[in-house]
C-alpha positions as CSV (number, residue, x, y, z in Angstrom):
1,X,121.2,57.9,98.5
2,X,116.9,58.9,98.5
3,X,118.4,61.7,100.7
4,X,120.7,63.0,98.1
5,X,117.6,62.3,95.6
6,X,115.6,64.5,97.7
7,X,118.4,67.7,97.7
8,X,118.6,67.2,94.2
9,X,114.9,67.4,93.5
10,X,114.3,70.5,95.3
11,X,117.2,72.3,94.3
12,X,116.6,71.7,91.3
13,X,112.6,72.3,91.2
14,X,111.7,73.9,94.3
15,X,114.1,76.4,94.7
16,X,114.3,76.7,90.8
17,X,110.3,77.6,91.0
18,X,111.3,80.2,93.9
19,X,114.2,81.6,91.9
20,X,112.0,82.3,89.1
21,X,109.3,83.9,90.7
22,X,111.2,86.1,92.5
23,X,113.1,87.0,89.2
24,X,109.1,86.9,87.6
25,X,108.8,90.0,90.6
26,X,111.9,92.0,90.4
27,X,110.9,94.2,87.8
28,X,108.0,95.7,90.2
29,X,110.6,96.0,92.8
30,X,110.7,100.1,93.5
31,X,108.1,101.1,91.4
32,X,105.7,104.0,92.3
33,X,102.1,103.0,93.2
34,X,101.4,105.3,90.1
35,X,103.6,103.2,87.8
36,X,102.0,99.4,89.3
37,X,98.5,100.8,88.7
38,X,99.2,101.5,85.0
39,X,100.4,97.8,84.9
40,X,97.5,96.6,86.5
41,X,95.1,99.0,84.0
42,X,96.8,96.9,81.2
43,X,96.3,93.7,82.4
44,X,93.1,94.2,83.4
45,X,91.8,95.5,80.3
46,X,93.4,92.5,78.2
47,X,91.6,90.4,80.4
48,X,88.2,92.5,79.4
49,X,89.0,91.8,75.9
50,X,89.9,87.8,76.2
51,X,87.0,87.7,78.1
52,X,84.6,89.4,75.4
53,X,85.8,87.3,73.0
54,X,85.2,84.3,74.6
55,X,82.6,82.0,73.6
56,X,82.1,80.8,77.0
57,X,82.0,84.7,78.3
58,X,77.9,84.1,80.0
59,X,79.5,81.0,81.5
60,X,82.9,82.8,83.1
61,X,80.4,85.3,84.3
62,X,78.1,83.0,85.7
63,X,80.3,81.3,88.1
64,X,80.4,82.2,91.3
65,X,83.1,79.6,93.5
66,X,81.6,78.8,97.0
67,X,83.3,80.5,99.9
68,X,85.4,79.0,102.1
69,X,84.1,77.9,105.3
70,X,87.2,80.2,107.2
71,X,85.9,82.9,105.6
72,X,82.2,82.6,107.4
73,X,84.3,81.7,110.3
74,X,85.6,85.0,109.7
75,X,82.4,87.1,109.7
76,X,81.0,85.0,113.0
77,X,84.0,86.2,114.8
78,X,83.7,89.5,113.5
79,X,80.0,89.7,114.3
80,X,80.8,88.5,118.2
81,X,83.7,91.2,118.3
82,X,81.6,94.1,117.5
83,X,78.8,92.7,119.9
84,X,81.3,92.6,122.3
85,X,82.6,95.9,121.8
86,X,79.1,97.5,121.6
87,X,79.6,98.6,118.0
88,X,77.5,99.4,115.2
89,X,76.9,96.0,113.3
90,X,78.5,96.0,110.2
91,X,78.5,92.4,109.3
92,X,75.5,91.0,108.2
């Protein structure tokens, strides 16, 4: 019976959730680059404006989230690459 619990759970969440999203997505299916970049204009300038109105705008601004330590794991390996390579240094 819990397996059947289980089926029902994610057919009816997880793949509900997926189903959604890729219906959220469709509409950018086949657009032009031209026609996304508008979109993204729009959505970036509403986010300007709910950002200006905000009373906590100084502390939105403020915040910087700590990297991730893959991503200095990252710029290590990218560092011993271009040593490696003999390459101009282009991490820091």
């Amino acid at each position: 019976m819990v397996k059947k619990d289980i089926a029902r759970f994610l057919k009816n969440h997880v793949l509900g959730e997926r189903e959604a999203v890729l219906a959220d997505i469709e509409r950018y299916r086949g657009r032009s680059l031209e026609e996304l970049g508008r979109e993204l204009t729009v959505v970036c300038r509403v986010a300007a404006e709910v950002l200006e109105a905000s009373p906590e705008k100084e502390r939105i601004l403020d915040f910087r989230e700590p990297a991730d330590q893959s991503y200095f794991r990252f710029l290590r390996s990218m560092k011993r690459k271009q040593r490696h390579e003999g390459g101009e240094d282009l991490v820091a």
